[in-house]
N, CA, C and O atoms as a printed pandas DataFrame, in Angstrom:
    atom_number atom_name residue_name chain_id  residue_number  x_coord  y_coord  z_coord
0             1         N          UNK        A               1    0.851   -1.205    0.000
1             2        CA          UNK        A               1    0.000    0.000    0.000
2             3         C          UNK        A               1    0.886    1.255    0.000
3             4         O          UNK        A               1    0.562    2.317   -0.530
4             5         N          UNK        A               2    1.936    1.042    0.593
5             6        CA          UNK        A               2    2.912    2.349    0.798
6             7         C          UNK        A               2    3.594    3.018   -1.020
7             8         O          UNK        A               2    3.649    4.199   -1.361
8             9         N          UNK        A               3    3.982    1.886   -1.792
9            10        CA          UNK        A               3    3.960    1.723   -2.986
10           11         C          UNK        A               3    3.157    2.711   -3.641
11           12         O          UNK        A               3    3.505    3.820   -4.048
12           13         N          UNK        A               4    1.956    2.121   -3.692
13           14        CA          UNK        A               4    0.473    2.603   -3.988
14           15         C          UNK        A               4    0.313    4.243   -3.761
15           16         O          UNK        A               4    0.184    5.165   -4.566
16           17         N          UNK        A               5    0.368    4.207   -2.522
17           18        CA          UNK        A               5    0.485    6.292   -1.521
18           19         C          UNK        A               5    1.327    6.699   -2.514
19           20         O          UNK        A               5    0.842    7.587   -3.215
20           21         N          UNK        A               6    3.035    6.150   -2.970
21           22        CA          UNK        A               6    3.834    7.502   -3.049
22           23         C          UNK        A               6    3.584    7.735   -4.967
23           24         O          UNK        A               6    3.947    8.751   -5.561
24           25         N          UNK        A               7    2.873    6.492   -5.659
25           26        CA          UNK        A               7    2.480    6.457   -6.562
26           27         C          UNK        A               7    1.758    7.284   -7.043
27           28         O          UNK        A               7    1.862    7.493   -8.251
28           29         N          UNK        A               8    0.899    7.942   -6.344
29           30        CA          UNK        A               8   -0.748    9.038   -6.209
30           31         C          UNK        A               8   -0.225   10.247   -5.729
31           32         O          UNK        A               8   -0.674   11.359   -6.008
32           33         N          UNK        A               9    1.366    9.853   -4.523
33           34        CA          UNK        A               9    1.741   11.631   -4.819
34           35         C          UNK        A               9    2.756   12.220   -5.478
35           36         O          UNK        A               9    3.044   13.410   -5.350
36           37         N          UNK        A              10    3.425   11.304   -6.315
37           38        CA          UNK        A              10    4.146   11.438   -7.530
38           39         C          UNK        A              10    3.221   11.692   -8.499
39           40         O          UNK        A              10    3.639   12.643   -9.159
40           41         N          UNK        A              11    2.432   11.405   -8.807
41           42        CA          UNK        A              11    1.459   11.856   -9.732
42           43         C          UNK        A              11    0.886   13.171   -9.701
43           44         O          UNK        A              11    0.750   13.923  -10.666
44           45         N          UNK        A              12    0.467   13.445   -8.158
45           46        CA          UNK        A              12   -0.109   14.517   -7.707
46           47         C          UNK        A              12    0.528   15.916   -7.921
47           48         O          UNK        A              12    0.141   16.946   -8.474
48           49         N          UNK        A              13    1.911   15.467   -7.117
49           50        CA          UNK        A              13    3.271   16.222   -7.569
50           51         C          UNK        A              13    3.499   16.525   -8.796
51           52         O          UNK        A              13    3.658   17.732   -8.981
52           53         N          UNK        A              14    3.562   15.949   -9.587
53           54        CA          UNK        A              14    4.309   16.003  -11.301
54           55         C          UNK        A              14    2.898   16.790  -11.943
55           56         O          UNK        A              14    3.184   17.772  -12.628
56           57         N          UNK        A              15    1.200   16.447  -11.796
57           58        CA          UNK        A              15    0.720   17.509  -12.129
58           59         C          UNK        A              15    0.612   18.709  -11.564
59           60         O          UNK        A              15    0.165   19.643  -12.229
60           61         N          UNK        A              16    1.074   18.912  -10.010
61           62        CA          UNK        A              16    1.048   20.365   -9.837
62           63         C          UNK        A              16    2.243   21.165  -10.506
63           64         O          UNK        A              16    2.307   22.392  -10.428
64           65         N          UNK        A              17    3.236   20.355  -11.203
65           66        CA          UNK        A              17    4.252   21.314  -11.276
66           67         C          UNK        A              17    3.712   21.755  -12.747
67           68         O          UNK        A              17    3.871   22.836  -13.314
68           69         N          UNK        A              18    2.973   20.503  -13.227
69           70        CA          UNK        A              18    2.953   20.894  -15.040
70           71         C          UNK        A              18    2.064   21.941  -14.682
71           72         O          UNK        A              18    1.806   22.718  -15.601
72           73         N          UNK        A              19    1.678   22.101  -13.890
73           74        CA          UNK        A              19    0.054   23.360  -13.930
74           75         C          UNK        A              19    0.757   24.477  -14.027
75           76         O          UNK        A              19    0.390   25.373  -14.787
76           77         N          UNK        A              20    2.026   24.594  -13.161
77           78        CA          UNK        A              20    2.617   25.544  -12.649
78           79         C          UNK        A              20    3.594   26.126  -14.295
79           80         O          UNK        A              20    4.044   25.278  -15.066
80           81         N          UNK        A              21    3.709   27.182  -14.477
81           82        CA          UNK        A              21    4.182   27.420  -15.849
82           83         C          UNK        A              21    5.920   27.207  -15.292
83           84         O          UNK        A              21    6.843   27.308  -16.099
């Protein structure tokens, strides 16, 4: 499950930066 978590905030992460110009 820990896998899983850092999976969703690598994701989360990588779209806040693309948002970010």
């Amino acid at each position: 499950m820990s896998k899983r978590r850092k999976i969703k905030l690598s994701a989360s992460a990588i779209g806040e930066l693309k948002a970010c110009p």
